[in-house]
C-alpha positions as CSV (number, residue, x, y, z in Angstrom):
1,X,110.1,77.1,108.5
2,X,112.3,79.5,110.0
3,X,113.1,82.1,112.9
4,X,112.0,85.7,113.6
5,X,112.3,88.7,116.0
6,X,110.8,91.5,117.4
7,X,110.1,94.0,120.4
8,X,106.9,94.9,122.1
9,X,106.7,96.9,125.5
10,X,104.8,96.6,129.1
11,X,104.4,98.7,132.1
12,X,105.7,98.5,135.3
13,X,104.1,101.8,137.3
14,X,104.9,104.2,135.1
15,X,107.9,103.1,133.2
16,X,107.9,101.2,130.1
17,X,110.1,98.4,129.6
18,X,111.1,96.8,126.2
19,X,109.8,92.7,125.2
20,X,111.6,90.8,123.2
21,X,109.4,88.9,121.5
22,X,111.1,85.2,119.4
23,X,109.4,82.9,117.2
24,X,110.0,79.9,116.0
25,X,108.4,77.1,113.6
26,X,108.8,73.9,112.4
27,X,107.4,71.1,111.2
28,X,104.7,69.4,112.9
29,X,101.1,69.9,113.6
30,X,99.3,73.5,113.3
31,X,99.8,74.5,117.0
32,X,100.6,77.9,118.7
33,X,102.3,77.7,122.0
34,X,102.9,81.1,123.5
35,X,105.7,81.1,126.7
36,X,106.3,84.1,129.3
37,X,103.2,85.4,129.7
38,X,101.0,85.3,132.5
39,X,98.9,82.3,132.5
40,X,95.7,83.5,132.5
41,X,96.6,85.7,129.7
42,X,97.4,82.4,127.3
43,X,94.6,81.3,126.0
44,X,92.7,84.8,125.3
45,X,96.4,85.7,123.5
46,X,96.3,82.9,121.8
47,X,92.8,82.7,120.5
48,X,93.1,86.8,119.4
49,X,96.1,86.2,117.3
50,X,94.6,83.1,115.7
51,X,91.0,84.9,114.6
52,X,92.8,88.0,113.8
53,X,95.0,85.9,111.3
54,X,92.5,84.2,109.7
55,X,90.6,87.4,108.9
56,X,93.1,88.9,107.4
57,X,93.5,86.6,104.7
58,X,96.4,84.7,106.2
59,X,96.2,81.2,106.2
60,X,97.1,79.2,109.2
61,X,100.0,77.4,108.4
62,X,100.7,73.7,108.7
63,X,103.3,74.1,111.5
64,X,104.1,74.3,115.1
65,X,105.0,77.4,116.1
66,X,106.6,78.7,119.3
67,X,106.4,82.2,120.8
68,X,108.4,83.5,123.8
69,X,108.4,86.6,125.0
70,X,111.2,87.7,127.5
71,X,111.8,88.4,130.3
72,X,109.9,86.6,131.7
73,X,110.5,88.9,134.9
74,X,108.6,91.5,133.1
75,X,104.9,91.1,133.6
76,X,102.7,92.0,131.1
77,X,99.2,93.3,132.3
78,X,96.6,93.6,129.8
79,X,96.7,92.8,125.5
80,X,99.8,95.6,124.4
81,X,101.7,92.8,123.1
82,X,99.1,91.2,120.8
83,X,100.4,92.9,117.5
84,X,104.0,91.8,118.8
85,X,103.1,88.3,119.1
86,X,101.2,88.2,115.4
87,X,103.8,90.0,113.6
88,X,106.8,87.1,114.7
89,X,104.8,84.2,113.8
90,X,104.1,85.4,110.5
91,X,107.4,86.3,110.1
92,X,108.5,82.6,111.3
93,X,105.8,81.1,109.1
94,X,107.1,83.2,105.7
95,X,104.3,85.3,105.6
96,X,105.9,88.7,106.1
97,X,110.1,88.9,105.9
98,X,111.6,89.0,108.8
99,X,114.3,91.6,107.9
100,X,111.8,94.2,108.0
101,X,111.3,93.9,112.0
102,X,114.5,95.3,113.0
103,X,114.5,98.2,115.2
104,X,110.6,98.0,115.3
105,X,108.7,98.0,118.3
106,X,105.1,96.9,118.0
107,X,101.9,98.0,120.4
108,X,98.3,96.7,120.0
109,X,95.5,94.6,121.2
110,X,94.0,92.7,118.2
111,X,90.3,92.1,117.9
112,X,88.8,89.2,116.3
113,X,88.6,90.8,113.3
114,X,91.8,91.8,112.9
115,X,91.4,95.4,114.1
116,X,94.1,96.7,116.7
117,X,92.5,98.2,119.1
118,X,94.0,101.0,121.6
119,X,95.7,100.0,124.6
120,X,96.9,101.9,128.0
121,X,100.8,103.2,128.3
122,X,102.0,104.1,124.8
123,X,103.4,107.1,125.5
124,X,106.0,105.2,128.2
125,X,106.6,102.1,126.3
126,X,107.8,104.7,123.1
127,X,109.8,106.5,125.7
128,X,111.3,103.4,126.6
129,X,111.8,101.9,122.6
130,X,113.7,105.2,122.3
131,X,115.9,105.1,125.1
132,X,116.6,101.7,124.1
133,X,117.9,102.4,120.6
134,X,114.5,101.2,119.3
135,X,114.0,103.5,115.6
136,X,110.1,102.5,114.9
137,X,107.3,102.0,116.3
138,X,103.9,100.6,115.0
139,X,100.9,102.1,117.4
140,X,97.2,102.1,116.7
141,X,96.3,104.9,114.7
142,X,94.7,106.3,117.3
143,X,97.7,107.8,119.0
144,X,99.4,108.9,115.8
145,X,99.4,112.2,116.7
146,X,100.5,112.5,119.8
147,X,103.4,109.9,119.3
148,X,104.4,111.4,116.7
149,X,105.5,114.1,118.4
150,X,108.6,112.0,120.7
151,X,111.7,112.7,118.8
152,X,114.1,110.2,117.1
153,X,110.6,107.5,116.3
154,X,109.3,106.9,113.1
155,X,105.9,106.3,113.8
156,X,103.8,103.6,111.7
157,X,99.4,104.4,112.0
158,X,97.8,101.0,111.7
159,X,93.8,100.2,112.2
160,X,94.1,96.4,111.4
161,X,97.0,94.2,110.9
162,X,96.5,93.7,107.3
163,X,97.8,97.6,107.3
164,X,101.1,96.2,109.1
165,X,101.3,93.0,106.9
166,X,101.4,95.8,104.2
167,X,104.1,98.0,105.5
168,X,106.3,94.6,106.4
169,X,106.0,93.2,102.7
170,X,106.3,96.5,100.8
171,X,106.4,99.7,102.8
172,X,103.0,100.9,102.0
173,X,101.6,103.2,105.4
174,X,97.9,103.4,105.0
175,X,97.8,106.9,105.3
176,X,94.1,106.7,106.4
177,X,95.0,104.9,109.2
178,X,95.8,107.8,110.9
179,X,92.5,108.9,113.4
180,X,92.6,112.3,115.3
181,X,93.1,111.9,119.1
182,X,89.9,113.3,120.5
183,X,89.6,116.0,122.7
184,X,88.7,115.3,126.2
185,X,85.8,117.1,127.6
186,X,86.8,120.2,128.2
187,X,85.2,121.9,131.6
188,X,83.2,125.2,131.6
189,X,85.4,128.5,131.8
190,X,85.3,129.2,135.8
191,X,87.1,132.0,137.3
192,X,87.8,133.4,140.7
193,X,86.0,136.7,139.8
194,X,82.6,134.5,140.4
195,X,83.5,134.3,144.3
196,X,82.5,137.2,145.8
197,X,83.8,138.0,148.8
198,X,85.7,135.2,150.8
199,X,88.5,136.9,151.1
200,X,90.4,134.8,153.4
201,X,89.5,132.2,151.3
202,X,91.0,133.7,148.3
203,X,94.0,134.7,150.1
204,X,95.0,131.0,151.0
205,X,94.1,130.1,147.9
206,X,96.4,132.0,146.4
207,X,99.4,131.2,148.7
208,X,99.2,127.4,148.2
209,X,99.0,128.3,144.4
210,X,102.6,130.3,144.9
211,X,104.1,127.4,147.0
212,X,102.6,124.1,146.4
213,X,101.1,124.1,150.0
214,X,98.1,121.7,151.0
215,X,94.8,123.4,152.1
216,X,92.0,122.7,154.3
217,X,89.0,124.8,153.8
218,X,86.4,124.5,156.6
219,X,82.9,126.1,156.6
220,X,79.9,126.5,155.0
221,X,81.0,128.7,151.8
222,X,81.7,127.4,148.3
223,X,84.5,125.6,149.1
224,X,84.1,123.4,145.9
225,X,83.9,126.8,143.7
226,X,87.2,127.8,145.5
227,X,89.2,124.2,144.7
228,X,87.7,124.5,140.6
229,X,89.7,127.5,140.1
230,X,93.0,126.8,141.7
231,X,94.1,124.8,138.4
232,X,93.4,127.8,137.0
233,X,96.0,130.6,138.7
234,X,98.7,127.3,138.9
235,X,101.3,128.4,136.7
236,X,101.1,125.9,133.4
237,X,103.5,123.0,133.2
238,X,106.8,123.1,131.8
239,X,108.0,120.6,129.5
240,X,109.1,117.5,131.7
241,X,106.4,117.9,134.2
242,X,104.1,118.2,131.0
243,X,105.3,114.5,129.7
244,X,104.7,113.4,133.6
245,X,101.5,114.1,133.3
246,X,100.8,112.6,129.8
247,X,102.2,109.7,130.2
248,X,100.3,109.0,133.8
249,X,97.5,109.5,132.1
250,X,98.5,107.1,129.0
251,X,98.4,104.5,131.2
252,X,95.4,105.3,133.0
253,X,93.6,105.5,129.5
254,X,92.8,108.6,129.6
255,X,95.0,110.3,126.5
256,X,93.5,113.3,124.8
257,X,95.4,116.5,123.2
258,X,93.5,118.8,125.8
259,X,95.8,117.2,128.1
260,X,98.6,119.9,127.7
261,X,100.1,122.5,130.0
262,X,97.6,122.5,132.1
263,X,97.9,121.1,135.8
264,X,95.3,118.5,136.4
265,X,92.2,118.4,138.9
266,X,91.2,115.5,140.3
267,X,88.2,115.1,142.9
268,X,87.2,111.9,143.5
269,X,83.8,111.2,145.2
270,X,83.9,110.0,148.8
271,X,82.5,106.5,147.8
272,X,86.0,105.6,145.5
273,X,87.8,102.6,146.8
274,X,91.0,102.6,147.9
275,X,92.6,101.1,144.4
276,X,90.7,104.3,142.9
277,X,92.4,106.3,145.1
278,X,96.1,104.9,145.1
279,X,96.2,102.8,142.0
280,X,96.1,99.0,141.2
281,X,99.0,96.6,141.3
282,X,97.1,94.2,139.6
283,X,95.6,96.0,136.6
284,X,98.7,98.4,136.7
285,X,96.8,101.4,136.8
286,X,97.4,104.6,138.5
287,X,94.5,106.1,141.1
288,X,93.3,109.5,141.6
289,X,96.6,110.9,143.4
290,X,98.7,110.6,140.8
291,X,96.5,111.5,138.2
292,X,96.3,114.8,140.4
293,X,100.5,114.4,140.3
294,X,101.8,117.9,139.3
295,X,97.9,119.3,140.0
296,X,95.3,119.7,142.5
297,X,93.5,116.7,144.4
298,X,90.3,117.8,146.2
299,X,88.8,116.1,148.6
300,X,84.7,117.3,149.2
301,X,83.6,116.1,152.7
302,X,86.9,114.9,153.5
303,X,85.7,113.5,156.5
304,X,83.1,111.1,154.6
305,X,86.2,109.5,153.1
306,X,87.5,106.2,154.9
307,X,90.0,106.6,157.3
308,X,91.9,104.2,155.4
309,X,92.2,106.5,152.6
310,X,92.7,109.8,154.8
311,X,95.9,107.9,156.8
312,X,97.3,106.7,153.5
313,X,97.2,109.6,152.1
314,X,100.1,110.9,154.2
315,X,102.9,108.9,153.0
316,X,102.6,110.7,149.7
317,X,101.9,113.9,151.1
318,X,105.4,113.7,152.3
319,X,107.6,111.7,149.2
320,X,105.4,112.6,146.1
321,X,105.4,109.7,145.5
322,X,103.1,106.3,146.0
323,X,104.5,103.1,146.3
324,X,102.0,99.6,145.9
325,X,103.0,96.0,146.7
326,X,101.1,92.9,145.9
327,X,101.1,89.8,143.7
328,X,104.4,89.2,144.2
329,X,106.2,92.6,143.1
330,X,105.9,96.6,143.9
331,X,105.2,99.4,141.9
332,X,105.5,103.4,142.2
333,X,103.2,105.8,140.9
334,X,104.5,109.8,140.8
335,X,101.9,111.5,143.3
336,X,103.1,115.2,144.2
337,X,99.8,116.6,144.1
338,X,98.3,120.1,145.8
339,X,95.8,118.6,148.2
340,X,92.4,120.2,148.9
341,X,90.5,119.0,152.0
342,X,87.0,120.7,152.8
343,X,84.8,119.8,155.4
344,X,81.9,120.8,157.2
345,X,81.5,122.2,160.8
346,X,79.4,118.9,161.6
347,X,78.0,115.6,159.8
348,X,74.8,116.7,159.6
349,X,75.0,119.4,156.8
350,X,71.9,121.0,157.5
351,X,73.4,124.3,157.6
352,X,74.5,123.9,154.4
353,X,71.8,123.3,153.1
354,X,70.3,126.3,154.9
355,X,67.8,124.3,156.6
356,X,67.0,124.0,160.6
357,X,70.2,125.3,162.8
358,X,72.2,122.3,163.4
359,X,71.5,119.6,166.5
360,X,75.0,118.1,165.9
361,X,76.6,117.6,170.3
362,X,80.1,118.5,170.3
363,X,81.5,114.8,170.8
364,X,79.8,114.5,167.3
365,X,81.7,117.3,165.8
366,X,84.9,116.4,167.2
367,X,84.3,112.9,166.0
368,X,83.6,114.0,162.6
369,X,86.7,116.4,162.4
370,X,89.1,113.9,164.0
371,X,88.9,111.1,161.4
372,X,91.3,114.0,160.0
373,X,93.4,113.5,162.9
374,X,96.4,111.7,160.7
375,X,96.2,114.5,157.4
376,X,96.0,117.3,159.4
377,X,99.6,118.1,160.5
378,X,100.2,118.2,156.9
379,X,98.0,121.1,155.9
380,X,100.0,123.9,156.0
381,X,96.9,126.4,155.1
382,X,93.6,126.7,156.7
383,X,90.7,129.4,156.0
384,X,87.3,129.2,156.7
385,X,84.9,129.8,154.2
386,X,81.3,132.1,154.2
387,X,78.5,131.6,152.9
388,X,77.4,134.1,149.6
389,X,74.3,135.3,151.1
390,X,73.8,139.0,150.3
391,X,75.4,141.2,147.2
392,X,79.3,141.5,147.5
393,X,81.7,143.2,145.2
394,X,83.3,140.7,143.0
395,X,87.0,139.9,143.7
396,X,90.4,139.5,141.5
397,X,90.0,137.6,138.5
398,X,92.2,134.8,137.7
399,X,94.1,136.6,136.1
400,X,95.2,139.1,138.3
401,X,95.9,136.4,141.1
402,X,98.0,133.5,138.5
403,X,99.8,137.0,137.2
404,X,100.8,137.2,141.1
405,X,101.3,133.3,141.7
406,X,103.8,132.8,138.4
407,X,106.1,136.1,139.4
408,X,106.2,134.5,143.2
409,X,106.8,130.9,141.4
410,X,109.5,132.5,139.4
411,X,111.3,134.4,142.1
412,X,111.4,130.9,144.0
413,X,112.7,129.4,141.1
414,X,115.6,131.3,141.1
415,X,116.5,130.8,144.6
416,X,115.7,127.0,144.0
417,X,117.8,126.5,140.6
418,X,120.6,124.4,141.9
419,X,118.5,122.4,144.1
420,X,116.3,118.7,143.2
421,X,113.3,121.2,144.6
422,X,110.6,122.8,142.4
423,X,108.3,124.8,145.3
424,X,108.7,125.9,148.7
425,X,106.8,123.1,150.2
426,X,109.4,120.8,148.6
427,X,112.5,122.3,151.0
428,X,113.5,119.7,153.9
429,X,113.9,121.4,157.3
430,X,117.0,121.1,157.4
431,X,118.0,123.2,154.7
432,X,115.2,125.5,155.9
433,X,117.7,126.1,158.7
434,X,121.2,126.6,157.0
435,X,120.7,126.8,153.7
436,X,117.5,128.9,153.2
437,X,116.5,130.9,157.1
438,X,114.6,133.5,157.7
439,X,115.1,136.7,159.5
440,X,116.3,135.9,163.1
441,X,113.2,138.0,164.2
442,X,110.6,135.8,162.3
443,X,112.2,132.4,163.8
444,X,111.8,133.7,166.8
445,X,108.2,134.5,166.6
446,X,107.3,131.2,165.5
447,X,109.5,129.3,168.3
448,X,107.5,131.6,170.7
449,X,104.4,130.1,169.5
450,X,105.6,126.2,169.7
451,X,106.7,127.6,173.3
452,X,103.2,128.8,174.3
453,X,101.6,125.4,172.6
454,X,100.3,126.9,169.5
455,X,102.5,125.3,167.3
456,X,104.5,121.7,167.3
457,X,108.1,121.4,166.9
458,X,107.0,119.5,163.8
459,X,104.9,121.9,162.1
460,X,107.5,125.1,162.6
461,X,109.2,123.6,159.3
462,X,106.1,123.7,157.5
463,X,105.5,127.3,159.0
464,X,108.6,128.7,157.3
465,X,107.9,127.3,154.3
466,X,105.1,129.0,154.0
467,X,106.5,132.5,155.4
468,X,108.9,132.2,151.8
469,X,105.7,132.2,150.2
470,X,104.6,135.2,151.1
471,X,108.0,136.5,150.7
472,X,107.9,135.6,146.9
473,X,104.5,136.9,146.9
474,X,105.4,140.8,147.8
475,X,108.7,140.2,146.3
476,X,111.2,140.2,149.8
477,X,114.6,138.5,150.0
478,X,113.6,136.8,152.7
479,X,110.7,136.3,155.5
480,X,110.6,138.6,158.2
481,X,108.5,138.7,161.1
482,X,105.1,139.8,159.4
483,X,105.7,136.8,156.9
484,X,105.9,134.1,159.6
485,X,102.7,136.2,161.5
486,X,100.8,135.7,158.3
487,X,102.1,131.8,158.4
488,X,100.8,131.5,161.3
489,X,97.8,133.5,160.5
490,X,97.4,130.9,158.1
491,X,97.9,128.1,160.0
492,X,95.5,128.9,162.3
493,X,92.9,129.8,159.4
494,X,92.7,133.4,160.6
């Protein structure tokens, strides 16, 4: 009997974090005792790894064999580890030589038949085997080709663990076992050139694009038409925010290769529950804002959403980031998302629908728009939107307007290079005072307007931020006074 070990990886949010994975056998009766896993994940481990031996022509051994897997501080969510725990007890048993698992890190849930099945997070946990020193890694074949592409990992395509037993004994890659990632459905080409008119709406559109600023659109126009397209004129993602991305969606299960450069859209329906929304501590799985992270989040009939979404959606709003507690530990999920907030002018939507003239009272209006009261200081942008009902001139394409948004992105760039800051809507207020101001003119006009009650003390900040927008969009050093008008044009959803 003998000794053996390995490496494996599990999540914790969105970082991977290496196993160490030890087994041990001696003499005694054929047993399997697993150690440092979750308890309720025991028995299923236990029972998986035994079918999945047995057919693969292994026979169980006359032994007792112990597998531990450390830390124990680590908790391991879901069935990553499976191939892990398989590979050291054959080692330990003298199936499979135990030299050979140096340097390797294993990933895969095992079915009963020996099959290793895909599993959430493998584009972290590789990230995390490389930054540990970790050389190879053995994934389901499944994500051979996107792994593949992480530099300094050998990658190993497996679709059954007699296909690793091979590679252990003698080095033979089953060159089959490589599957193409599929391609996600991709959406219908949309483009901005299909709004007519709406040219407020456009315009607003087109400034949170250039800054990263949050948008409410109010009205009875095609407010969902308008959110589609913003992905489209967002500049594409460079290469870390790119990886972001990917690997949020790795562990939400959601992998494709039409993932790419392009920023994400994400509308959940006003139904979701909160752990669709925010993520899951318990099933360590990210929720709708961060799979928006680096991307647009639209909200349709914000209002319909519970006001337990709509207030929590404010801390992330503000640190891009979300932070989950429960079951005894905390986890952060990446959440710097564009939000996209439209609502009606009642509950009712008869107008809408162009049915009857509405009957809503105004308490219930002002009910309806005040379960926004907590998001609403947030939304730096605000246009109302019409409805298409006669022939209009088509507008800019999409084109035109991301040709606009990427020079305004790039000029901001620039002025942001030494700085933790990738947009406008990023800069603290303080440094919007010392290290980035305005003309004196165009501070003063928005101070007169917190002075006459139009604006907060609180929202000026977000005022100026949005006057450098529209600096970078006509290409000025800084904002001057018809900038921080426009801001406030904006603001007001003028």
């Amino acid at each position: 009997m003998g000794h053996a070990f390995t490496h494996s990886a599990a999540m914790i949010g969105v970082t991977g974090h290496i196993l160490d994975i030890e087994a041990d056998a001696e003499a005694g009766p054929p047993e399997l005792h697993l150690i440092g896993l979750p308890e309720r994940s025991v028995w299923p481990a236990r029972d998986r790894i035994r079918a999945a031996i047995l057919n693969s022509g292994i026979p169980w051994p006359e032994a007792r064999v112990t597998v531990s897997v450390c830390p124990g501080s680590v908790p391991v969510y879901d069935s990553a580890a499976d191939l892990a725990l398989a590979v050291a007890f054959l080692a330990a048993t003298g199936h499979i030589p135990s030299g050979r698992l140096a340097g390797t890190v294993f990933l895969g849930e095992l079915g009963l038949n020996g099959g290793i099945r895909p599993v959430r997070g493998v584009l972290p946990a590789i990230r995390a085997a490389a930054a540990a020193g970790l050389t190879t890694v053995v994934v389901p074949g499944f994500f051979a080709e996107i792994t593949a592409q992480i530099p300094g990992m050998v990658v190993i395509p497996a679709t059954c663990l007699a296909d690793v037993i091979a590679w252990l004994r003698d080095g033979t890659v089953n060159e089959d076992a490589i599957q193409p990632t599929p391609v996600g459905v991709t959406p219908p080409a949309v483009d901005l050139a299909d709004i007519p008119g709406n040219h407020a709406a456009r315009r607003a559109l087109e400034v949170c694009a250039a800054g990263g600023h949050h948008l409410l659109l109010q009205g009875d126009g095609p407010a969902t038409m308008l959110a589609e397209r913003l992905p489209g004129i967002l500049p594409p993602l460079d290469g870390d925010a790119s990886r972001e991305v990917a690997d949020i969606h790795s562990l939400a299960g959601r992998l494709d290769r039409s993932a790419g450069s392009v920023p994400p859209l994400c509308a959940p329906h006003h139904t979701s529950t909160s752990a669709a929304i925010f993520g899951s501590v318990a099933a360590n799985r990210p929720g709708a804002i961060s799979l928006a992270h680096h991307g647009v989040l639209h909200l349709s009939d914000a209002p319909e959403f519970p006001s337990t979404v709509l207030d929590g959606l404010c801390r992330p709003m503000d640190s891009g980031e979300i932070l989950l507690a429960g079951m005894g530990r905390s986890v952060r999920y990446p959440a710097r998302f564009l939000l996209v907030l439209d609502v009606r002018d009642c509950p009712c939507a008869t107008s809408r629908g162009g049915g009857e003239p509405c009957e809503c009272s105004p308490g219930v209006r002002r009910r309806y728009l005040g379960r926004l009261a907590a998001v609403l200081p947030r939304i730096e942008v605000r246009a109302w939107t019409e409805p298409i009902t006669r022939p209009v001139e088509p507008g800019e394409p999409t084109s035109v307007v991301a040709a606009r948004v990427r020079e305004a992105r790039e000029r901001a760039a620039v002025r942001l290079a030494e700085t933790p800051w990738r947009t406008n809507a990023e800069i603290p207020a303080l440094e919007l005072r010392t290290r980035f101001p305005a003309e004196p003119e165009a501070v003063t006009l928005l101070r007169s307007a917190v002075h006459v009650g139009v604006l907060t003390d609180a929202a000026m900040p977000r005022l100026l931020r949005v006057a450098w927008t529209i600096a970078d969009l006509r290409g000025a050093v800084r904002p001057a006074v018809e900038d921080a008008a426009g801001a406030l044009d904006l603001w007001e959803g003028r």
